[in-house]
Residue, then its C-alpha position, 0 to 999 in steps of 0.5 A: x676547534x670552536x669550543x661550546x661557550x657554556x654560563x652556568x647560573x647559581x654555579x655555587x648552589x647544590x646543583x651548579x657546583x656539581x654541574x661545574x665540576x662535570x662541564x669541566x672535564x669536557x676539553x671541548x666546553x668553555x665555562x663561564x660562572x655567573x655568581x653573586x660571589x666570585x670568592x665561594x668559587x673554589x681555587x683551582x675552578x677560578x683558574x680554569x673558568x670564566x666569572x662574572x659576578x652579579x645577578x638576574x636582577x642586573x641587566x648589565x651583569x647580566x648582559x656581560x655573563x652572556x655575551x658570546x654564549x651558546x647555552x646558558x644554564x638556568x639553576x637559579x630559583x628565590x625560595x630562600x627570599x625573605x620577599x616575594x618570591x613568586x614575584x622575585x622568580x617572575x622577575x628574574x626568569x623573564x630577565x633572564x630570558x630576555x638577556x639570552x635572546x639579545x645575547x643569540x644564546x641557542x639555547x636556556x637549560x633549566x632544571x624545575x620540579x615535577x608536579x601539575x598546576x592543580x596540586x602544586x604548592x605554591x613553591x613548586x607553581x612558581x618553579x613551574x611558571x619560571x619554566x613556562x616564563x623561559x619556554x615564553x618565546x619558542x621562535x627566538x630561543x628553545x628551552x630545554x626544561x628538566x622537571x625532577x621530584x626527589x634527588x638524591x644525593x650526599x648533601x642535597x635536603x632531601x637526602x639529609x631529612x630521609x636520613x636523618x629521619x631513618x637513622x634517628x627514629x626506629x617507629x615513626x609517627x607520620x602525617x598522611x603525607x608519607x604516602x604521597x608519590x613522588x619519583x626520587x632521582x639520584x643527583x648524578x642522574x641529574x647531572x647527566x641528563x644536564x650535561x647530555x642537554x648541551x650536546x642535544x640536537x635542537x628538538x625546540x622547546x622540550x619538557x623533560x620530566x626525569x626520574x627512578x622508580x614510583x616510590x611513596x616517601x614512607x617507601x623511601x624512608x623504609x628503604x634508606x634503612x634498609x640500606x644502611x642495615x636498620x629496620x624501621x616502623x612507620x605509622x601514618x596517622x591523620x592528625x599531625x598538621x602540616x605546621x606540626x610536621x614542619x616543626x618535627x622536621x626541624x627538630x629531628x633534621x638539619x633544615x630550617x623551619x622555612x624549607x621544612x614548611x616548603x617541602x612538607x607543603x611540597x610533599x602533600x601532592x604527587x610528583x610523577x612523570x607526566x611524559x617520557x621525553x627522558x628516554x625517547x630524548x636520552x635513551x642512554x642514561x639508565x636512572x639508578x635505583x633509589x636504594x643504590x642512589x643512597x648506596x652512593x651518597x652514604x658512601x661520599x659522606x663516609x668518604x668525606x667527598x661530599x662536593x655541595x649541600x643544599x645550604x651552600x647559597x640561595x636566595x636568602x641574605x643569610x645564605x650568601x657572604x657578600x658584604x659580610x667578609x668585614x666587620x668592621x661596622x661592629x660596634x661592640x667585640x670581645x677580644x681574646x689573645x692566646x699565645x702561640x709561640x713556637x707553633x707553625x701558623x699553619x698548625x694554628x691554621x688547621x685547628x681552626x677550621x677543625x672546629x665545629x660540626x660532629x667534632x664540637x667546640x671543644x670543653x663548652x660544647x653543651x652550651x653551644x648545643x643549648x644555644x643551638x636549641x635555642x635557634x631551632x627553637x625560633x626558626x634557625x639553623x641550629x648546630x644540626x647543619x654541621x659542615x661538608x667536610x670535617x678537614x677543610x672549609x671554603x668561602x661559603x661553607x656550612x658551619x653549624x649555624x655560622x657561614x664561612x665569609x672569609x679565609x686567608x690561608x694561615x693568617x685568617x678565618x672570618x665566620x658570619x653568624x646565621x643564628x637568629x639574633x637582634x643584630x649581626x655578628x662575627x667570630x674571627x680568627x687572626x693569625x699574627x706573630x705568635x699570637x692567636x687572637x680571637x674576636x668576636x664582633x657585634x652590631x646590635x639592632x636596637x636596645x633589644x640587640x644590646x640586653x641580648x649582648x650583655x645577657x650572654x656575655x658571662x657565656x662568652x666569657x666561658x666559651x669563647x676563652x675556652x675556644x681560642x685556647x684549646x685551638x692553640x692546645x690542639x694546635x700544639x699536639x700537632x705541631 
């Protein structure tokens, strides 16, 4: 039997590593992955797939990752981007496009946000005119084009913000904008109308707007309380700026300032279905409820099954650990070296990746909370995004305001800080003999980058020793 050759872009972001776990199961499907990263493809996937590394910006990566391919996922957009992203979108989708007609790809998926051009931010216009730009040549190519509101799901930055959010604050003081209509979706829903579009008999270019029931973000905060047995007051008053509002997310929430502006921004217009092609087209997915999409993603977090979250990769050099598993062009490091002896490596191994997120960094922990503060404070990640999982980690991991860039099972663990800071930093974790030695490596930009080394030090004198040796510590209890 032929088999339906599939490429799937942003295949390690929130979506696409879903959606990859799904095609999977199909014996009939022959995925192939187009990442910035092959290394943030988990182990047992890079066995069962095809990958191609590169980007939309790179013709010739571009042109190898869809050469025999029949439909092509587009679940890529630049709102990370520190650059112009309406002009990075344009750039990218018209690439893309482009490489699939050469290619004879049959058809491009894409999965955008719902909204009209009148009231649309400028975030969600530039999701629209990717859509319009891969709709552009509907004699050489169809386009099936997915327009969704909120999804919901274990990880996604909605789902963390309304949860944070309902579990947080009993009485809430909220900007005009809570009453704003929207059309939540659950993310598994998502995925089956994705997964239904590789099958789908050519209809030519389609517009599927995809979503539950009509709810107001007010509606939706009320409800995941409900869900979760709290009852909630929400009071909406007019004076609160939608700067003002981006900064109440990021303190109360997991997100950065920038997504907190971008979807604040997002949430002033509505964003409701504009047709029904979702049931004519694919009258077999019955959308869930939004209460029951909640049901099910407080379920995967208390399960700890949690498969993506929303920072996993984008657009944002901070977001990706290409280029940044060596730290070699460090130029200052505090080195630290504990014994380990007569404990099994893998013992060290575990009670490394245990650290951070909900369980802390062991004794000196307020003073990571502090640094944490710090960061929300100017913009940054801040310790508030946790991790995924709290007993495994992956290349490309969350791990409160560090990335995970690298891991070498029992020997290594390579963590990139994403805090906001004058240069570029690492903190890793070396396995050799029976020592465990603990580095933490510094570029500074500048004279700026040097005072804030020296500044902190006495700090990393403190938690940094305390670190290395209570992970030993652990280590050992459980050995």
């Amino acid at each position: 039997m032929v088999k339906t050759k599939i490429l799937i872009t942003g295949a390690t972001g929130y979506i696409g590593r879903r959606l990859k776990n799904r095609l999977l199961a199909h014996p009939d499907y022959q995925l192939r992955l187009f990442v910035r990263n092959k290394r943030k493809v988990g182990e047992r996937a890079r066995h069962l797939v095809e990958i191609v590394e590169g980007d939309t910006f790179n013709k010739d990566a571009l042109a190898e990752a869809l050469e025999n391919i029949d439909v092509a996922f587009y679940l890529i957009h630049s709102m990370g981007a520190d650059k112009d992203f309406k002009s990075l979108d344009r750039i990218s989708s018209e690439n893309f496009r482009d490489a699939c007609i050469a290619a004879g790809v049959r058809k491009i998926v894409y999965l955008g946000g719902l909204g009209v051009k009148e009231t649309a931010s400028k975030h969600l216009l530039s999701r629209i005119e990717t859509g319009e730009i891969l709709s552009g040549r509907p004699d050489d190519i169809t386009t099936i084009w997915f327009r969704a509101g909120v999804i919901i799901g274990s990880g996604s930055a909605s789902f963390e913000i309304i949860r944070n959010l309902s579990q947080k604050l009993p009485v809430m003081v909220a900007p005009r904008w809570v009453n704003t209509k929207t059309q939540p979706i659950a993310v598994d829903d998502v995925l089956s109308y994705l997964e239904e579009a590789v099958s789908l008999e050519n209809t030519g270019n389609t517009v599927v707007d995809i979503g539950a029931d009509i709810m107001s973000f007010r509606e939706m905060m009320l409800a995941a309380g409900r869900v979760m047995g709290l009852k909630r007051f929400i009071i909406p008053v007019p004076v609160l700026s939608p700067k003002l509002s981006s900064y109440w997310l990021v303190l109360i929430t997991t997100v950065p300032f920038k997504m907190a502006a971008a979807l604040v921004e997002g949430l002033k217009s509505e964003t409701v279905k504009q047709n029904d092609n979702a049931a004519l087209l694919f009258p077999n997915i019955k959308p869930m409820s939004f209460e029951s999409a909640v049901q099910q993603a407080i379920a995967e977090i208390e399960k700890d099954q949690v498969v993506s979250r929303w920072c996993d990769s984008s657009a944002g050099e901070a977001c990706d650990v290409i280029y940044q598993d060596d730290p070699s062009s460090a130029i200052i490091r505090d080195r630290r070296v504990v014994s380990c002896e007569g404990i099994p490596p893998e013992k060290v191994y575990w009670s490394i990746l245990s650290i951070g997120g909900d369980k802390g960094w062991h004794t000196y922990h307020f003073l990571w909370r502090i640094r944490g503060a710090m960061d929300k404070a100017v913009g940054g990640y801040g310790l508030s995004r946790g991790r995924r999982n709290p007993k495994e980690l992956r290349v490309g991991d969350a791990l409160d305001f560090w990335k995970v860039a690298d891991l070498k099972e029992n020997k290594r663990v390579l963590l990139s800080a994403q805090m906001k800071l004058p240069g570029k930093a690492w903190l890793e974790f070396s396995i050799e003999g029976d020592q465990l030695i603990q580095t933490a490596h510094y570029y500074p930009n500048g004279l700026w980058g040097r005072l804030y080394w020296y500044a902190t030090n006495p700090f990393h004198n403190l938690v940094f020793q305390d670190l290395a040796e209570k992970i030993v510590e652990q280590a050992r209890q459980g050995a």
